[in-house]
N, C-alpha and C positions, 0 to 999 in steps of 0.2 A: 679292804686294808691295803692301804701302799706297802710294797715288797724292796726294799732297800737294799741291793748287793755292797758290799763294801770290797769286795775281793780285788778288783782292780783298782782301789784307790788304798789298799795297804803297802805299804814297804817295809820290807824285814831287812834288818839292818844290824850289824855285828855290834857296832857303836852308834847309839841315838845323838851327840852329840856332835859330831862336824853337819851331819844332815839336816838337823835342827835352826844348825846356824845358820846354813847354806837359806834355808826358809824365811828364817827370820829377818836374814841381814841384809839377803839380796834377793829376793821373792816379795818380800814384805809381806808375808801371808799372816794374818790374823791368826793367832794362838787359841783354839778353843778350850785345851783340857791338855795339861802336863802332868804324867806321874814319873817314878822315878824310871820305866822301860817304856815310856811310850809319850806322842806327844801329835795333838790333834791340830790339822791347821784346816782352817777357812777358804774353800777357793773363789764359790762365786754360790748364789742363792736363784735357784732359776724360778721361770716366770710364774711358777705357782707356789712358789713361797719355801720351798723345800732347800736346805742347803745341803750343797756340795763340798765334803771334806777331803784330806790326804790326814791317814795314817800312818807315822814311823810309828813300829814297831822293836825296838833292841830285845833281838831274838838268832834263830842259827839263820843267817844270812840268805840272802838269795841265791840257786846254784850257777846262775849268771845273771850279771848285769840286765837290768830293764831298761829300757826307752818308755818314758813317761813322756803323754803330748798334753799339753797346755793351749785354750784358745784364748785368745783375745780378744776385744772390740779394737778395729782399728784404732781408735782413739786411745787406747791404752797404749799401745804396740810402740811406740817411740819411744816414752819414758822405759820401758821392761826392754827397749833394744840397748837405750844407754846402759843401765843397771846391767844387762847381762853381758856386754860385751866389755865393760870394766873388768868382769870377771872370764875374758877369753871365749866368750861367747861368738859364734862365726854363723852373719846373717846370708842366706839365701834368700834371692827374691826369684821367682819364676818371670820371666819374659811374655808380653799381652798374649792372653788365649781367647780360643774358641769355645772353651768349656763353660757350659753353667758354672762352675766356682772360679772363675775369671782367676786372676793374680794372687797369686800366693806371696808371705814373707815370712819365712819363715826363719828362726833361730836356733842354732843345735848348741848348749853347754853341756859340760862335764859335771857331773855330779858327785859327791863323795862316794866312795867304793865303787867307782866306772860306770855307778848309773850314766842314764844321756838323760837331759831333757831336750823337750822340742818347743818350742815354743810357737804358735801360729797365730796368721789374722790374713784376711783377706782383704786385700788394697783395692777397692772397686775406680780407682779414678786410674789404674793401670788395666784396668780390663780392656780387650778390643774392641775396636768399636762396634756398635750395634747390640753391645751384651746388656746392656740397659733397659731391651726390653724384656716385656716375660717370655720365658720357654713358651715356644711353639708358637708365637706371634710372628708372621712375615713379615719380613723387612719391608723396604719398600723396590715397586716391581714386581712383590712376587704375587 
């Protein structure tokens, strides 16, 4: 039997309604299931078929602010950097690395009651050079 945590993909929230919109309006996240203290969205469905939700919950709040991270496909990442930065959203990109996870871009918004979100995607045509190959392949020379 698949074992499902939802723990991390809930949010308790004083008011379900700016967070909701926050989802709807500029997320664009699929709506799965609205009652009147709670409201299901859609994030992404991975590669075995299974989806991935966020939970608002209107409930006694969280006792501080979370940081929710969000990944992207690079391909997404431009349209969700427009949307979020319409909304004061402020993009970091990391500078070429040495790391197996090459270049990051990353965007940090505000979220109703001082949540953060983060938004992420990895820009592989900013990776430095040589990162192309697989780990632990020598370059050449070696």
């Amino acid at each position: 039997m698949q074992r499902l945590s939802l723990d991390d993909a809930v949010l308790r929230l004083q008011t379900l309604g700016p967070m909701e919109q926050f989802c709807t309006k500029v997320l664009r996240l699929p709506l799965i299931l609205r009652t009147a203290r709670s409201a299901i969205f859609e994030l992404s469905t991975d590669e075995r078929g299974h989806t991935q939700v966020l939970m608002l919950l209107e409930d006694t709040p969280e006792p501080r602010p979370r940081e929710l991270t969000l990944e992207v496909s690079e391909d997404e990442f431009p349209a969700t950097c427009g949307q979020l930065t319409r909304h004061g959203a402020r993009l970091f990109e990391s500078e070429g690395s040495y790391a197996p996870g090459c270049a990051w871009r990353i965007l940090h918004c505000t979220l109703p009651e001082g949540h953060r979100l983060r938004v992420i995607t990895i820009d592989p045509t900013r990776c430095a050079p040589g990162m192309h190959r697989g780990i632990g392949t020598p370059g050449p020379g070696r």
